[in-house]
SEMAR-198763 format. One record per residue (C-alpha): x, y negated, z; residue in three letters. Coordinates in steps of 0.001 Angstrom, whole numbers, padded with zeros to 6 digits, always signed. Layout:
REM residues N
XYZala ...
This chain:
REM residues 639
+008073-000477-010764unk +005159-002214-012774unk +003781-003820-010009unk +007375-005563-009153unk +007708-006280-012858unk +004049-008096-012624unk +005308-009934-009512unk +008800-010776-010498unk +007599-012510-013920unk +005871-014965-012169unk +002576-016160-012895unk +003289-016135-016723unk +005145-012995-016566unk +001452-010892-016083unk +001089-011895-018865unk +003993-009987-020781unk +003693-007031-018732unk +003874-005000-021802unk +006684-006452-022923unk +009062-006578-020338unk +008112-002556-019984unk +009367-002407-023407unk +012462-004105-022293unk +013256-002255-019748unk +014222+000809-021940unk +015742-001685-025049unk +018045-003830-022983unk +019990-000821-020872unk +020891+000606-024172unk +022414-002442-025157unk +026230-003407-024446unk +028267-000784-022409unk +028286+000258-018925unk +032217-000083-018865unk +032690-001931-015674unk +035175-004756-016316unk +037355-007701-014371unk +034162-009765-013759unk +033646-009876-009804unk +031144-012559-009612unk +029273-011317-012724unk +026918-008488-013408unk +025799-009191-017055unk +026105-011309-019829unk +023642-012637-022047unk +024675-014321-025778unk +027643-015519-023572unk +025912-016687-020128unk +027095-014656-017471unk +024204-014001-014482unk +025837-013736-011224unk +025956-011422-008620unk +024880-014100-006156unk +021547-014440-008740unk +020982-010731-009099unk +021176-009537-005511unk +018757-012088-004430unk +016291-010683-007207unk +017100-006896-006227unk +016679-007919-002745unk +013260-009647-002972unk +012178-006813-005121unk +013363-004893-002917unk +011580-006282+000593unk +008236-006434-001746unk +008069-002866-002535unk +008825-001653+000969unk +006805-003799+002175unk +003565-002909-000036unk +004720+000726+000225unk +005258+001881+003522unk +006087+005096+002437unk +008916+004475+000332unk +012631+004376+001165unk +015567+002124-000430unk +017150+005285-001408unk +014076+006230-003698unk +014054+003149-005114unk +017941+002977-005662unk +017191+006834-007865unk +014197+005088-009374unk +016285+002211-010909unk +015156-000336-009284unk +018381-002422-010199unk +018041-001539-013822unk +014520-003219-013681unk +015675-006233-011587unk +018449-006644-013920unk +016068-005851-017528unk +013859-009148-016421unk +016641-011535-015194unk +017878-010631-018594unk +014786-011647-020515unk +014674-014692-018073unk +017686-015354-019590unk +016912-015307-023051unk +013470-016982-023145unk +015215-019932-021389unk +018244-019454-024063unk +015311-020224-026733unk +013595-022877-024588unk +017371-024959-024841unk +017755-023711-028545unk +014344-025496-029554unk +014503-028490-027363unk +011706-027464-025080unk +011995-029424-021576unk +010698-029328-018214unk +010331-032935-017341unk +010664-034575-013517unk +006966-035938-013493unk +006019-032490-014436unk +007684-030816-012043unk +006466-033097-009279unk +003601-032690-010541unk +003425-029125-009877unk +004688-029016-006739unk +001984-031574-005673unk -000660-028850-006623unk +000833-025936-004544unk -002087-025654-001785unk +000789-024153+000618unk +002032-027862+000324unk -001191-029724+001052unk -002536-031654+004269unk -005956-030340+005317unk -007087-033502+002852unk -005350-031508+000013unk -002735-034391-000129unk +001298-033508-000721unk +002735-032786+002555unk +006685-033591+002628unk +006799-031619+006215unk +004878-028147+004922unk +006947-028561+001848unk +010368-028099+004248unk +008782-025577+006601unk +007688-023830+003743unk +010795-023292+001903unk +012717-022752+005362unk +010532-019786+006075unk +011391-018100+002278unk +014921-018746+002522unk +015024-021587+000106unk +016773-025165-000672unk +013995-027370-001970unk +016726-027438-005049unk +016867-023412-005316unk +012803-023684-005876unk +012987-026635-007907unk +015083-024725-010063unk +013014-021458-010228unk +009621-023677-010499unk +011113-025522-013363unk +012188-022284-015634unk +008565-020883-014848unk +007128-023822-016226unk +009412-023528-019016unk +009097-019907-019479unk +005210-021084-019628unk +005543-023130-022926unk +007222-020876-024225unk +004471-018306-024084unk +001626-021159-024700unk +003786-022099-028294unk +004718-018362-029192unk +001002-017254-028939unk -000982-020340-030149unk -001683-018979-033173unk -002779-015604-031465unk -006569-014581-033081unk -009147-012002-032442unk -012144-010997-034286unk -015455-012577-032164unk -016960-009122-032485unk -014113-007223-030690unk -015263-007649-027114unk -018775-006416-027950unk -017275-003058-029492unk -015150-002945-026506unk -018013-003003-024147unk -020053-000399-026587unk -017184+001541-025997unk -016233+001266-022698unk -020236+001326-021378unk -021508+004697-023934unk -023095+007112-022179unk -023650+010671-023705unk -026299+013838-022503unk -025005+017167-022576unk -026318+020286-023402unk -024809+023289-021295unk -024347+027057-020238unk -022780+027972-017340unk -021627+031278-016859unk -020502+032120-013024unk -017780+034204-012181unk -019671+035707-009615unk -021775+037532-011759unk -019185+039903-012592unk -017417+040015-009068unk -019183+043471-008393unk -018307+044787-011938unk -014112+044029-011197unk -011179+046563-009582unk -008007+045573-008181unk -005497+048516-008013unk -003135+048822-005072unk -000452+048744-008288unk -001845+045062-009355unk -001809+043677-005771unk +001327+045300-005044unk +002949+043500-008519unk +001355+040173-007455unk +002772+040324-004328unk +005958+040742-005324unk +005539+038114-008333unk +005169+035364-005279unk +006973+036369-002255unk +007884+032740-001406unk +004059+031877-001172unk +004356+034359+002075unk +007910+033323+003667unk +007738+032608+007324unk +010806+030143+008160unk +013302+030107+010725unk +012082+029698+014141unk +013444+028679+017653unk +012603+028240+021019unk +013748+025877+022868unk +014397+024809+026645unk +015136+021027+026740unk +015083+017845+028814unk +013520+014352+027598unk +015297+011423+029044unk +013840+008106+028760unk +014995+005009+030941unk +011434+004445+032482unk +011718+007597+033744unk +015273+007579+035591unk +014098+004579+037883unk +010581+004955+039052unk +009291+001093+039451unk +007914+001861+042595unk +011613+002290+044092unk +012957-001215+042765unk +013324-003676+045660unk +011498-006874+046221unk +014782-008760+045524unk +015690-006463+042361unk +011966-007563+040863unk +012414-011092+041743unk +015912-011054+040255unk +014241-009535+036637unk +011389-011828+037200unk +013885-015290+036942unk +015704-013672+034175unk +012931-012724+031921unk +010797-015733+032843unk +009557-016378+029245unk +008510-012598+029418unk +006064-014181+031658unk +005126-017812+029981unk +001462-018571+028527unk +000514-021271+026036unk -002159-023688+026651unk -004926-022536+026042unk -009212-023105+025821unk -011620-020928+025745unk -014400-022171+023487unk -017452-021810+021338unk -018789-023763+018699unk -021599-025231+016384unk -020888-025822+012711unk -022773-027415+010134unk -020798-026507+006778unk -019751-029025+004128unk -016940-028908+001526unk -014348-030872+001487unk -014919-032293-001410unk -019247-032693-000558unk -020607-035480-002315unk -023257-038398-000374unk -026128-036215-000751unk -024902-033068+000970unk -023070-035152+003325unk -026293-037006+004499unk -028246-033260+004806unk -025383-031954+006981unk -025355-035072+009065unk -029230-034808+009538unk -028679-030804+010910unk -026345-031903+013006unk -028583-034559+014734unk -031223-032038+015221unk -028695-029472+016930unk -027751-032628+019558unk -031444-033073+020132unk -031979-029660+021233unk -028988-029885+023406unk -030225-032999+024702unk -033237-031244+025554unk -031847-028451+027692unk -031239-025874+025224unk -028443-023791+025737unk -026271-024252+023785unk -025715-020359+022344unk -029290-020401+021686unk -028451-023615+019333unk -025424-022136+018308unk -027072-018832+017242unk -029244-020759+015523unk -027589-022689+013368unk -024172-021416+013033unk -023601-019636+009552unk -022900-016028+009454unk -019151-014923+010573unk -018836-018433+011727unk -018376-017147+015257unk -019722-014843+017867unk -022763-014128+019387unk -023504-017590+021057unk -020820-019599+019016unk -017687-018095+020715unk -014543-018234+019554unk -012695-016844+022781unk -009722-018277+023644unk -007787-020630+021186unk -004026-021770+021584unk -002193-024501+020090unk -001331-024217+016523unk -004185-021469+015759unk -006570-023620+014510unk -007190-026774+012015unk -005600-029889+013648unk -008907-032116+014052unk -010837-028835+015669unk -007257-028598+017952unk -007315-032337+019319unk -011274-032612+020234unk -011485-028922+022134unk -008234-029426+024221unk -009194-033189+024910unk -012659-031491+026980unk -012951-030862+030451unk -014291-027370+031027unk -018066-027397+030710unk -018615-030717+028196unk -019449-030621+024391unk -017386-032688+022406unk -019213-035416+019630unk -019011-034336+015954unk -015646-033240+014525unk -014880-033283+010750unk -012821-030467+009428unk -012228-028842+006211unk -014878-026505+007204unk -017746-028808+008252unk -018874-030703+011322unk -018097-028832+014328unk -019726-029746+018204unk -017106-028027+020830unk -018247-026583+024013unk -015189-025860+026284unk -016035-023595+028560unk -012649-023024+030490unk -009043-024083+030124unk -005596-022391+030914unk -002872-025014+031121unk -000096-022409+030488unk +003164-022432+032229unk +004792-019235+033759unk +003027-017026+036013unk +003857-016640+039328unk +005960-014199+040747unk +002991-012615+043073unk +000897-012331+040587unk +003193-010103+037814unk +005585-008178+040912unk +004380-004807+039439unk +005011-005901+036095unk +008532-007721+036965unk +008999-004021+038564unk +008547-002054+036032unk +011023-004453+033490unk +013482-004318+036151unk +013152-000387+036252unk +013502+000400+032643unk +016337-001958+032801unk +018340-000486+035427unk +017112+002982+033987unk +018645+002135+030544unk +021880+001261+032872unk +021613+004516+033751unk +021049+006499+030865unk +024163+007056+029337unk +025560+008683+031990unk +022444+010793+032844unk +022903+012166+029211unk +026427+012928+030328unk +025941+014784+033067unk +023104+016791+031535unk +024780+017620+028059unk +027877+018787+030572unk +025763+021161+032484unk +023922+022384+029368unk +027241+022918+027944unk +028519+024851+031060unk +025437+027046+030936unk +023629+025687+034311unk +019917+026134+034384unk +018474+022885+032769unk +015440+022571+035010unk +018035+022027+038111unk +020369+019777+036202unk +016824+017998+035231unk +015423+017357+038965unk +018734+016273+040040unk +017735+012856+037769unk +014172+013122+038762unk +013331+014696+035687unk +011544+017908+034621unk +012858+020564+031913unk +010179+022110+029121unk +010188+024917+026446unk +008716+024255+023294unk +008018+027715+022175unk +008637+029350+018682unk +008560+026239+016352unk +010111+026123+012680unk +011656+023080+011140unk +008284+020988+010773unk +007045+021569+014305unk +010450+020898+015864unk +010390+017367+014457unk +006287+017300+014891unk +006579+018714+018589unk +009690+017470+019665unk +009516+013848+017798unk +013217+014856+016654unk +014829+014063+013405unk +015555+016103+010400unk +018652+016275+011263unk +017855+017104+014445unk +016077+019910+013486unk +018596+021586+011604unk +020851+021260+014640unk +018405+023502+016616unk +017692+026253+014079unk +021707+026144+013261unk +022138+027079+016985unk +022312+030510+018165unk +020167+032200+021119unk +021424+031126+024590unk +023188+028463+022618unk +023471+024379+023808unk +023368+021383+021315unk +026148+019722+022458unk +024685+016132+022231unk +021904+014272+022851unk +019129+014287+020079unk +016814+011193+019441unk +013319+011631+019621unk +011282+008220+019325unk +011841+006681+022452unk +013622+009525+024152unk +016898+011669+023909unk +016397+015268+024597unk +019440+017712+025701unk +018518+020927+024331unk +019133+024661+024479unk +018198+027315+021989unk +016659+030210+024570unk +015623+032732+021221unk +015524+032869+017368unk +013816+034513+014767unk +015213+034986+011297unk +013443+033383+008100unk +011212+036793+007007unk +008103+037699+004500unk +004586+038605+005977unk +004435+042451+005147unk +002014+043312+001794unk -000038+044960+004323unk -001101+041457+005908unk -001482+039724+003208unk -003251+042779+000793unk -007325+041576+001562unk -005780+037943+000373unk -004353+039241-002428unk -007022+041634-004030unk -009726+038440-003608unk -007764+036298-005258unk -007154+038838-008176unk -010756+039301-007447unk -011617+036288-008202unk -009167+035990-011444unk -010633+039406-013234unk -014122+038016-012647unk -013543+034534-014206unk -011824+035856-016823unk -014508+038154-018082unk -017203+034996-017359unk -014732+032950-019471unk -015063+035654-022345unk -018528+036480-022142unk -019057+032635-022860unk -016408+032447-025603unk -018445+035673-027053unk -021640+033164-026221unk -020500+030143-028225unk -019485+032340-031138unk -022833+032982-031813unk -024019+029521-031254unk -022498+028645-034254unk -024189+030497-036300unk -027368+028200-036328unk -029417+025939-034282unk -030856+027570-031528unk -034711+027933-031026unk -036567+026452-028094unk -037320+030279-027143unk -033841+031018-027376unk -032576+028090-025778unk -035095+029169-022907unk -033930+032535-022699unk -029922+031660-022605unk -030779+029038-019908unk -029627+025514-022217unk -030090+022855-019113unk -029503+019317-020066unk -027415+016924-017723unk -028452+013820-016824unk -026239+011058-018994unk -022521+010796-017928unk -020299+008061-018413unk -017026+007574-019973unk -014498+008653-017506unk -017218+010089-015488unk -018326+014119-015237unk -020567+015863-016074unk -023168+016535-013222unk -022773+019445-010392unk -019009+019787-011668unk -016146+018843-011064unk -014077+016287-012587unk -012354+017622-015645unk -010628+014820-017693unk -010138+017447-020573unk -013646+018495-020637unk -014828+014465-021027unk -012014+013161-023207unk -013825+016249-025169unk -016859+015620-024964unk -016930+011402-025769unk -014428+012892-029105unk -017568+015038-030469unk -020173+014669-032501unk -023659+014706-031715unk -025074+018430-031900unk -021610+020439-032132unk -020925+022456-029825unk -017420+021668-028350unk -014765+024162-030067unk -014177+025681-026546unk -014687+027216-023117unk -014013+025380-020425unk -013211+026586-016720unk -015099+024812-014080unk -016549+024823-010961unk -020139+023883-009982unk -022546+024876-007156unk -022428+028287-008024unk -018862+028050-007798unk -016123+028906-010668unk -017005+029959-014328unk -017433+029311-017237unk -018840+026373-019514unk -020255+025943-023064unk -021826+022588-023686unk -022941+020079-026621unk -023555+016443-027463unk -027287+016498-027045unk -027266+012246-027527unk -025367+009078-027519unk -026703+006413-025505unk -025353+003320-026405unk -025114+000727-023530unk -027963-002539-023082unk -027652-005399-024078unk -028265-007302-021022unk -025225-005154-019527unk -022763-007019-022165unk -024456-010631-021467unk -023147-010464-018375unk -019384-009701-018656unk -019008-010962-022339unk -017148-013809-021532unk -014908-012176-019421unk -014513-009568-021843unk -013340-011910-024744unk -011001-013618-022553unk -009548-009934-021810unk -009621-009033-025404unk -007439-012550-026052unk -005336-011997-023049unk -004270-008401-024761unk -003566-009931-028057unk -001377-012951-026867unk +000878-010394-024897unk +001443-008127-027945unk +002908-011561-029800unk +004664-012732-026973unk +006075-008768-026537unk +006845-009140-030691unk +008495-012677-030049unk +010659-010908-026980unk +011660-007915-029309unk +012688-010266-031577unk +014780-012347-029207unk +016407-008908-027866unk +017010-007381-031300unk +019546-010512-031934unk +021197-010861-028625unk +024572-009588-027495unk +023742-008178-024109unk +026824-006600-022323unk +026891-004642-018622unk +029609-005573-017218unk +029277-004074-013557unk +027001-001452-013548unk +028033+000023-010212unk +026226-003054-008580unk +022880-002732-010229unk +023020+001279-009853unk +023960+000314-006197unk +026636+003052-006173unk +029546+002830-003479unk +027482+000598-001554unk 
């Protein structure tokens, strides 16, 4: 949810990341949830309605971005994760800071929006000039009237003033960044005991009674599901029609059909020299590119080949080995690059082209002039379409006929040949290697083990790209692997309990006693005190494993106290048990801080304007009259 909040709030609205968070759980709670007579309207703000029209193009682009950045994630978790309630939370603070914009006269002006538009790169020529076309194609591709963005441009600058006027007179102390950075960048050494658990693995007993009760304690950690095994038939379309068998005529037939199947672009296949220079270069840097490039002509002039020269001069990941660039279609690259290489013949370098990257020379070493292939030359492949399309003609009623006989008890590998097809048996599989085996669904899955031995499915089940017709041959009942299998398991683990528990209380009877004084060299000797190198915060400590508690801990205490407790770890030796100290604080150099102070300070300013703007949005929430007014919308329920 953040990260939609961060990208729904525009390029202001990462800025008030905190307080829209804060919103989120103040504006639900206020109005009711009382669905009322309002159709076209979701909420209302201090009397403004927002529309459903507004709010299900928000939910919706929130929506596509999360699935998109998440493949993982499903519209139905994001419907239980209130993802409405979110969407509708910052259209409603939207709302209001444009409410306040009106209330204190605060405009948007039509210079300023032009001007802003202007500046949008996605809008710019390759000469970084306002492009009327990429403005329309732009918009086209997102959906959008050049109106609908006009308008949502317009209350982002808005929304923008509003933050710049709110936290003007925002302050922070000069000297906060550099104790950020002493805090952030401290480094401590540690004193520490370790006591392993192995040390008292030959000294523990596990009675049959113990395992026996630990057994029973966790009887689901040993449940073997359901399992079936199953006889079944995949059907695919490629496979009812072998391309082999399709006719001459049949392929030519697909092949006129489907010709775009078979159309290529123009295209060139070429390699390249570049001298880079900006854009923007001034005379000076202009003149030393120019001069580069005359020596690269030279040495082709000379007879040097030209991926020598290339490999030469080009810049690193300019191109590949020899300057090539493979082959290039229309539209792929820069339009001054575009017009020189597919003016060449085959074989000729071009004269100097300007682009935005630099000065380019072209070599052209073949061209395709596109078109549709001919039919000769793609029969197989016009064969094989034309199967798998008069295969998918024939796959309903192959499914048919199949699901019939497996209904009617007749052997599947017969009813399988008779469609040139050939029957399998999966073996004992439970619900996870069903659908990892078999490719079917959960549902499918559940249809199997639901089935009884010598049973059919009585309809096709999808599996990826095929449909299988299935038949339960055997079961076996969910169970529990018998104590006796599982006893050697059990007594190591309880094993391995007993043993760290006595390390953990031979250390706690350890660090009792180091608190009765300082401890001696000779005595620190003779315990075995080792000191670890410096750790960071957020770090751990070295040869163990990360243990937030244990650093949180240890970056709290003070220099020479032993921490208050034991803590179990595990290092080389494995698990036990850990007593440790503060041996020094390290505070960080200063040459470290030089180099991100700026950044630092701007962070440290950053932080502080969001906490007034997050004040000023409380504020504006705290008098509003926010009312729900169709709830079942934003919850997404009945739809």
């Amino acid at each position: 949810m953040l990260e939609y909040i961060r990208t729904s709030a525009q390029s202001f609205g990462v800025k008030v990341a905190f307080g829209v968070i804060i919103l989120v759980f103040v504006f639900w709670g206020v109005g009711n949830f009382n669905d009322r007579d309002y159709s076209n309207v979701v909420a209302v703000v201090n009397g403004q309605p927002i529309l459903a029209q507004e709010f299900e193009r928000a939910y919706r682009g929130a929506e596509e971005y999360l699935l998109r950045a998440n493949p993982g994630l499903t519209r139905e978790q994001l419907i239980r994760d209130h993802l409405g309630r979110t969407v509708l939370n910052d259209l409603i603070r939207q709302t209001l800071v444009l409410q306040e914009a009106e209330r204190a006269g605060i405009t948007v002006t039509p210079v300023e929006l032009r001007q802003a538009v202007g500046k949008m790169r996605a809008f710019q020529d390759d000469k970084g000039r306002f492009d009327p076309d990429a403005y329309t194609r732009v918009l086209a591709a997102q959906r959008k009237s050049p109106a609908q963005y006009e308008k949502e441009l317009a209350d982002e600058l808005l929304a923008g003033k509003i933050y710049a006027l709110v936290t003007a007179p925002a302050w922070t102390d000069p000297d906060e960044a550099r104790r950020r950075y002493d805090f952030l960048r401290e480094r401590r050494s540690v004193d520490y005991l370790f006591v392993p658990a192995s040390r008292f693995a030959d000294k523990v007993e596990v009675t049959d009674a113990e395992a026996r009760a630990w057994y029973d304690g966790h009887k689901a950690d040993f449940a073997i599901p359901a399992r079936v095994n199953v006889a079944y038939v995949a059907v695919r379309p490629e496979e009812l029609v072998k391309p082999e068998t399709v006719s001459e005529a049949d392929a030519r037939a697909w092949y006129e059909a489907n010709k775009g199947h078979f159309e290529q672009p123009e295209q060139v296949r070429a390699a390249h020299i570049l001298v880079p220079l900006p854009q923007d270069a001034d005379a000076a840097a202009e003149g030393a590119a120019r001069e580069a490039l005359a020596e690269a002509q030279a040495r082709l002039k000379a007879g040097e080949p030209f991926a020598k020269v290339a490999d030469a001069v080009n810049p690193e990941g300019a191109a590949g080995p020899g300057g090539e660039l493979g082959w290039v279609t229309r539209g792929k690259t820069v339009p001054a690059f575009e017009e020189a290489a597919f003016a060449l013949e085959p074989g000729t370098i071009s004269e100097p082209v300007r682009s935005p990257f630099g000065f380019h020379l072209i070599l052209v070493e073949e061209k395709n002039p596109g078109g549709v292939r001919e039919f000769e030359k793609v029969i197989a492949e016009a064969r094989k379409g034309a199967a798998f399309e008069q295969g998918s003609d024939k796959l309903h009623e192959a499914l048919d006929s199949l699901i019939e006989d497996n209904i009617l008890n007749k052997p599947l590998a017969e009813s399988a040949e008779r469609h040139g097809l050939k029957a399998a048996e999966s073996g004992f599989l439970d619900r996870e290697g069903l659908m990892e085996k078999l490719g079917v669904k959960p549902e499918g899955a559940e249809a199997l083990l639901a089935a009884g031995a010598g049973l059919p499915v009585d309809s096709a089940l999808e599996a990826g790209d095929s449909y299988l017709v299935a038949r339960v041959i055997a079961t076996e009942p969910p169970s529990t692997r018998p104590f006796a299998d599982v006893k050697d398991g059990i007594v190591k683990i309880l094993g391995e309990e007993k043993a760290l528990a006595d390390a953990l209380a031979s250390a706690q009877a350890t660090l009792a006693g180091l608190r009765n004084g300082p401890l001696s060299e000779a005595e620190a000797k003779k315990l075995g005190l080792k000191e670890a190198p410096a750790m960071e915060r957020g770090g751990s400590l070295a040869d163990f494993a990360q243990d937030p508690a244990l650093t949180e801990a240890i970056f709290a205490d003070k220099p020479g106290d032993w921490l208050s407790r034991v803590y179990s770890v595990t290092g080389p030796e494995g698990p036990g048990a850990l007593i440790c100290r503060v041996a020094k604080v390290l505070p960080p150099d200063d040459a470290g801080f030089e180099s991100v102070a700026e950044a630092l300070a701007e962070g440290v300013q950053r932080e502080r304007e969001d906490a007034v703007y997050a004040i000023f949005i409380q504020s504006l929430a705290d008098k509003a009259k926010v009312e729900v007014v169709n709830s079942n919308l934003v919850d997404r329920v009945n739809m």
